[in-house]
ZAMARGU-4260 file (C-alpha; in steps of 0.2 Angstrom, whole numbers, plus 5000, padded with zeros to 4 digits):
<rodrens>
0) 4779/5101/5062 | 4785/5112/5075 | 4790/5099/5086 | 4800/5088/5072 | 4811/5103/5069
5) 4816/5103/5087 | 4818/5085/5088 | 4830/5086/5071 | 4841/5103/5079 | 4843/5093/5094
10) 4850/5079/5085 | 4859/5088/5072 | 4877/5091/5081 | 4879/5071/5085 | 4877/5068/5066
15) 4889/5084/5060 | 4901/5074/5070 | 4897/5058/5066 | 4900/5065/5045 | 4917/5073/5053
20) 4923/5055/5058 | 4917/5046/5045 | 4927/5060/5031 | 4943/5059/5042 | 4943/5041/5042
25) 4941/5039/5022 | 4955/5041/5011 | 4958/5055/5000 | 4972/5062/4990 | 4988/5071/5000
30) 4990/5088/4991 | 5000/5087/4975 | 5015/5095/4985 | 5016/5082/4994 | 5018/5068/4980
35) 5023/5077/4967 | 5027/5070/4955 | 5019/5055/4960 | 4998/5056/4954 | 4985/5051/4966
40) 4967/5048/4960 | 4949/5048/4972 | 4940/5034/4966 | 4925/5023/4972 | 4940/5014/4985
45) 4947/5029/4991 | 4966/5038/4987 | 4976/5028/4972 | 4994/5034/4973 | 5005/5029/4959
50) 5024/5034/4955 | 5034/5027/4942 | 5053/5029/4938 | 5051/5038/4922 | 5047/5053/4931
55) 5057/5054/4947 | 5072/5045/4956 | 5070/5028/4967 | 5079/5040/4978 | 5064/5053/4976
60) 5052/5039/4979 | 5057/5033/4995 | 5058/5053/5001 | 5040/5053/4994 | 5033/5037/5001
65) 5042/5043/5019 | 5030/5059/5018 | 5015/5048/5017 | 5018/5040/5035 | 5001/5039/5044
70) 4991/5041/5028 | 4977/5029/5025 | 4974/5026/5007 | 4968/5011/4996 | 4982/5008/4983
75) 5000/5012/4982 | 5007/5009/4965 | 5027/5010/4961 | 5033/5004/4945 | 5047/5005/4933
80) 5063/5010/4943 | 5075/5003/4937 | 5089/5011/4952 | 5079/5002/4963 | 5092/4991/4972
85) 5084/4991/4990 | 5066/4991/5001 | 5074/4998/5016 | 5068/4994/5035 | 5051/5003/5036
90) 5050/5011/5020 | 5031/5009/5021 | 5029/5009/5041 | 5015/5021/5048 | 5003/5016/5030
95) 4987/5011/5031 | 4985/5005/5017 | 4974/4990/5006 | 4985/4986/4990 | 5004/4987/4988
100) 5012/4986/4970 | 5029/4986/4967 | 5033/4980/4948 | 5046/4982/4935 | 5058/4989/4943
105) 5077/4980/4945 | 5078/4966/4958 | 5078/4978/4974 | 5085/4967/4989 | 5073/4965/5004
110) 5076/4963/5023 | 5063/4957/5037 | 5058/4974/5042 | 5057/4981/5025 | 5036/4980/5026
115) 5037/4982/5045 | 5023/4994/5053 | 5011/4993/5037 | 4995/4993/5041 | 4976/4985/5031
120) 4987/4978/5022 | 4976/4964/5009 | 4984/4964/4992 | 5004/4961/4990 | 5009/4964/4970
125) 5028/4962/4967 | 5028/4955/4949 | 5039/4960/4935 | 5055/4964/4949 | 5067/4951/4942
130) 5068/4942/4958 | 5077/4923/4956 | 5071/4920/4975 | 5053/4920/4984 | 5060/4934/4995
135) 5052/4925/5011 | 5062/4937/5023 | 5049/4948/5021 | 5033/4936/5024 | 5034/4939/5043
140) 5027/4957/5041 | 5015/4952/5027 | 5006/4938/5032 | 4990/4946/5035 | 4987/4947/5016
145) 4976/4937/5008 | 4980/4940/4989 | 4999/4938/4985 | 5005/4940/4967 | 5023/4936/4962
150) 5021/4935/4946 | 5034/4939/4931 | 5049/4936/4938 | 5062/4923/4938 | 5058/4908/4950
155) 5065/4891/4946 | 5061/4882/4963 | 5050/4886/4979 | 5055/4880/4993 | 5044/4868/5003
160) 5031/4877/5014 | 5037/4893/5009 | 5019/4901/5011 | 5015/4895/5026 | 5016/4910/5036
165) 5000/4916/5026 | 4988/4912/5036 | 4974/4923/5028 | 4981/4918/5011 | 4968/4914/4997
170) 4977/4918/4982 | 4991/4915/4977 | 4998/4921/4957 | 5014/4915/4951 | 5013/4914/4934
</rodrens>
């Protein structure tokens, strides 16, 4: 009996460390002030961020979503700005991040670094933004994701092969 005790204290600080890593490596919610008034949950997946224009600013958002740099978390949910006119270059750069929902807001234009430096990225959701265009700029950064959703907005044509640059691609929803 003895002997087990020793063999378990001699083992014990390579698995403290080992529960360190693995708890810095999850995601969790940032503390409110940081998001505020954004909401975050802790679920089975990890840290669910959602902030939505009734409550703040697009302007307030971006300042918010800027403080998140080098945060891992599994969704990111913004919704409902309707002064959203623009995604600028590297809004979301320095996220690790698995899901990305950007929806109802008003047709916010897009350039080719506007996704730049996100990283784990998997799920893209831009539906509901009004968009007459398949904003294609911004596939070079995203095309890594397997799940892409673009629907409710207001396509009339897609250009040919414009989702070749997804070359993980296994959904694609454009109702």
């Amino acid at each position: 009996m003895l002997a087990d005790t020793k063999m378990w204290l001699q083992f014990l600080p390579s698995l403290l460390l080992l529960l360190t890593a693995a708890a810095q490596a999850a995601s969790f919610c940032p503390e409110d002030h940081v998001i505020s008034p954004c909401t975050c949950l802790n679920d089975h997946d990890g840290a669910s961020v959602s902030c939505f224009g009734s409550y703040m600013s697009a302007a307030e958002m971006t300042a918010i979503v800027g403080r998140l740099q080098n945060t891992t978390m599994s969704r990111l949910h913004i919704g409902g700005f309707g002064d959203l006119t623009e995604i600028p270059a590297g809004m979301f750069s320095g996220l690790k991040i698995v899901s990305l929902r950007v929806s109802d807001s008003s047709r916010p234009t897009m350039n080719e670094q506007s996704f730049a430096g996100i990283r784990g990225l998997t799920e893209l959701i831009m539906s509901g933004l009004q968009m007459t265009e398949v904003p294609s700029v911004i596939f070079p950064s995203v095309s890594h994701v397997e799940y892409l959703h673009l629907s409710y907005n207001r396509f009339t044509t897609l250009p040919d092969r414009i989702f070749s640059p997804f070359t993980r691609l296994r959904r694609l929803f454009l109702l």
